[in-house]
C-alpha positions as CSV (number, residue, x, y, z in Angstrom):
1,X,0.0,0.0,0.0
2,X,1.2,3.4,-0.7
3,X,1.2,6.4,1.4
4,X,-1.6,7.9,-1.2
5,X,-3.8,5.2,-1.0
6,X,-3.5,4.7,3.4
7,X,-4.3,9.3,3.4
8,X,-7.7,8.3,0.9
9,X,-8.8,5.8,3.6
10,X,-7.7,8.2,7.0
11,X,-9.5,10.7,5.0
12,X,-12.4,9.4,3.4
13,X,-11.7,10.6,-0.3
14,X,-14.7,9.7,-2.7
15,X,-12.1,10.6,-5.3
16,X,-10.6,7.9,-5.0
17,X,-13.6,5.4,-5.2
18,X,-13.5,2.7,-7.8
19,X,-9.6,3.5,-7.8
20,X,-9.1,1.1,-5.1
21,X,-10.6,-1.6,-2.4
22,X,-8.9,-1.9,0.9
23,X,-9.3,-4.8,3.4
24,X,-9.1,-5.4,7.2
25,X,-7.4,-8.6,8.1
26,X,-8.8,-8.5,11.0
27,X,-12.4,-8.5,10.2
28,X,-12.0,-10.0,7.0
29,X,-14.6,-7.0,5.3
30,X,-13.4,-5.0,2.3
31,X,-14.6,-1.6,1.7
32,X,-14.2,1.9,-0.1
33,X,-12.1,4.4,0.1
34,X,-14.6,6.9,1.8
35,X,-16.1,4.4,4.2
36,X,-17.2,5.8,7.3
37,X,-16.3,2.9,9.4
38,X,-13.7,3.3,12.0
39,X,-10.5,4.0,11.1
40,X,-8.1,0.9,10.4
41,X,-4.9,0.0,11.7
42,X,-2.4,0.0,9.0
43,X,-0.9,-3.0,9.5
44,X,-3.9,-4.5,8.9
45,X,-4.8,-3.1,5.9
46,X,-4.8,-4.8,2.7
47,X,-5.5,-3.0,-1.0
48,X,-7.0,-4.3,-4.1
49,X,-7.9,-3.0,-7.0
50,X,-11.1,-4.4,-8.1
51,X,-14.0,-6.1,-6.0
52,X,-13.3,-9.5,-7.5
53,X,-9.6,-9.6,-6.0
54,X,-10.9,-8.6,-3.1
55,X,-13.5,-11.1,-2.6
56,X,-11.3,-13.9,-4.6
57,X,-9.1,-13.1,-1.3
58,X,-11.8,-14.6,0.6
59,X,-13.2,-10.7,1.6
60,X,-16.8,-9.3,2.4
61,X,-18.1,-7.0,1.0
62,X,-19.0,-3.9,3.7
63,X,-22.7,-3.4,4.7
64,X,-22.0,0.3,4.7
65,X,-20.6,1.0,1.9
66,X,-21.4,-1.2,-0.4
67,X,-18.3,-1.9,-2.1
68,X,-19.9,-4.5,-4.7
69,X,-22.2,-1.7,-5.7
70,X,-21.0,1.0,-8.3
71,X,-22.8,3.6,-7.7
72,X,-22.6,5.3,-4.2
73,X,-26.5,6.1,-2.9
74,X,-27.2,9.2,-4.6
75,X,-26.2,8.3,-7.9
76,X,-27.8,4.8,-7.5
77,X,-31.4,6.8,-6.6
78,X,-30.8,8.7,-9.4
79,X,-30.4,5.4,-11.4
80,X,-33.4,3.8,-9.9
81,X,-35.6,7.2,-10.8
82,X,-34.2,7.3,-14.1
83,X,-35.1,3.9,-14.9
84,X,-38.9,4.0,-13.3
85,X,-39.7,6.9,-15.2
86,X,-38.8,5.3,-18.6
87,X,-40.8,2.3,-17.2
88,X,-43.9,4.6,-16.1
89,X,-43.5,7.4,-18.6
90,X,-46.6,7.2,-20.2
91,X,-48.6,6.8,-16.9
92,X,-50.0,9.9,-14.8
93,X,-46.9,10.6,-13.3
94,X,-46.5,12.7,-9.6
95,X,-43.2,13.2,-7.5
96,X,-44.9,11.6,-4.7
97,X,-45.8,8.4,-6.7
98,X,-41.7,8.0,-7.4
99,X,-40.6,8.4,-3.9
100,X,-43.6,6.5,-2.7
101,X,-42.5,3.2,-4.9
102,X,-38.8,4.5,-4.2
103,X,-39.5,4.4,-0.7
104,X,-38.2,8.0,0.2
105,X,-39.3,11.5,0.7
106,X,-39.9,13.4,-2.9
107,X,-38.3,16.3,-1.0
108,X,-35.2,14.3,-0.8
109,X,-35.7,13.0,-4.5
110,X,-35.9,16.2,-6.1
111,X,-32.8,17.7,-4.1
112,X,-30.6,14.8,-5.0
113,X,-31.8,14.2,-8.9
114,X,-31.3,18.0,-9.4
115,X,-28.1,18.2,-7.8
116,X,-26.1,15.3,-9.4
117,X,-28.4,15.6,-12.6
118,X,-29.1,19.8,-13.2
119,X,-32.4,19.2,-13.9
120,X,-35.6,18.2,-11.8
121,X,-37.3,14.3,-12.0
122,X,-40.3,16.4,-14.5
123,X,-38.1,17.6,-16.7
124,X,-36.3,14.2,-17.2
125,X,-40.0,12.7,-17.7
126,X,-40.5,15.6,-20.4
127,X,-37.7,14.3,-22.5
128,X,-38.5,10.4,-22.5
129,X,-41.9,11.5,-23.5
130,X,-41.1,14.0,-25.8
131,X,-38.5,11.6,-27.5
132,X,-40.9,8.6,-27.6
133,X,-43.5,10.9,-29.2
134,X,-40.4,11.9,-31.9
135,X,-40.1,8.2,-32.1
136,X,-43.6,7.6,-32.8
137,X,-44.5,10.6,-35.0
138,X,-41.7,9.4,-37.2
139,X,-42.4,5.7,-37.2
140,X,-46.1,4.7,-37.2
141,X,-49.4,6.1,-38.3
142,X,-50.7,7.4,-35.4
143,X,-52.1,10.8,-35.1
144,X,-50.5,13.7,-33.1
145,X,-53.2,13.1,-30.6
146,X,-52.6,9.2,-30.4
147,X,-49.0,9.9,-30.1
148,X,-49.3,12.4,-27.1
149,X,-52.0,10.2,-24.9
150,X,-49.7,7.5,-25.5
151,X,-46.6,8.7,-24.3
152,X,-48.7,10.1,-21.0
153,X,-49.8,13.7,-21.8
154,X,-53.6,14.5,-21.3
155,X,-53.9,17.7,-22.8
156,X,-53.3,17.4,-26.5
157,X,-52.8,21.4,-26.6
158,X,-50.2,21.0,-23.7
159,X,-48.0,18.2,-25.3
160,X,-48.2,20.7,-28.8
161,X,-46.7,23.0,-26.6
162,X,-44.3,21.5,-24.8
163,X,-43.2,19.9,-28.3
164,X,-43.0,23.2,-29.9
165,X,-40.8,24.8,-27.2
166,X,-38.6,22.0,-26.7
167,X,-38.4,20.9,-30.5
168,X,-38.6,24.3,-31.9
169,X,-41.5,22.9,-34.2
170,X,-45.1,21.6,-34.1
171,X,-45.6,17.4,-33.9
172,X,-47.2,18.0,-37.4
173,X,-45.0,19.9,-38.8
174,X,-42.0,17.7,-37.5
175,X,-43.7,14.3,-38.5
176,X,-44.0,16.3,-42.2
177,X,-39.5,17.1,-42.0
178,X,-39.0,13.7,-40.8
179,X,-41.0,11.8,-43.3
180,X,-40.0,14.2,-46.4
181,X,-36.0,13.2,-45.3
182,X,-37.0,9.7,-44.9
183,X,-38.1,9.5,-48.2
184,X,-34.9,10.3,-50.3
């Protein structure tokens, strides 16, 4: 182990996540740099570099912090809202519904998706709708109407909207581009 690697795990540096894996003889867990478990004696400290070595070592994994796991917490929620809105996006969609089947406060949702994202859980829902509705004016028959109840808006004028802001054109018009360059 070098001196770098033993000041990330006496200080805690998430930089350094993914980098490294150190071990405790002692108690025969593995665990992150930034772990907030008690400080380690160094003699007792072991340091792999990937989670398999570790565990190949005979190693387990840290309940804390979840070593085996990518993603620390908040990117992991950020993943897990991610991927239940492009599960639920054409459903009526609240914050409270998300955290509710996420099992946390939508206070604490919207905080953490806006600050490792820069943008809220509703405006990530806008863009998988809007470019499923892209996908679907461009690929099938359906009518603008069709294509914004299916991709979860109820107001026909309010998807035309949001389509026209965000797109910088109306779904007609758009469908009308896309199919004329298709067609060469």
């Amino acid at each position: 182990m070098i001196e770098e690697q033993w000041n990330a795990i006496i200080n805690r540096d998430p930089s350094y996540d993914g980098q490294f894996f150190y071990a405790v003889k002692t108690t025969g867990i593995f665990c992150r740099p930034s772990c907030k478990s008690r400080d380690p004696n160094r003699d007792n400290v072991l340091v792999f570099m990937t989670v398999d070595a570790a565990m190949a070592a005979g190693f387990r994994t840290c309940k804390r912090c979840r070593p085996d796991q990518f993603r620390r917490p908040a990117e992991e929620l950020v993943h897990k809202t991610m991927e239940y809105i492009e599960m639920h996006y054409s459903e009526p969609f609240t914050l409270g519904g998300v955290a509710e089947a996420l099992h946390i406060s939508h206070y604490h949702l919207h905080h953490v998706f806006k600050r490792l994202t820069g943008f809220t859980p509703v405006e990530f829902l806008l863009q998988v709708r809007l470019a499923e509705a892209k996908r679907l004016l461009e690929e099938t028959n359906l009518n603008v109407t069709e294509a914004a109840v299916s991709v979860g808006f109820v107001s026909v004028a309010h998807f035309s909207t949001v389509f026209r802001k965000q797109v910088g054109q109306s779904p007609s018009a758009y469908r009308n581009v896309t199919r004329n360059s298709n067609v060469r």
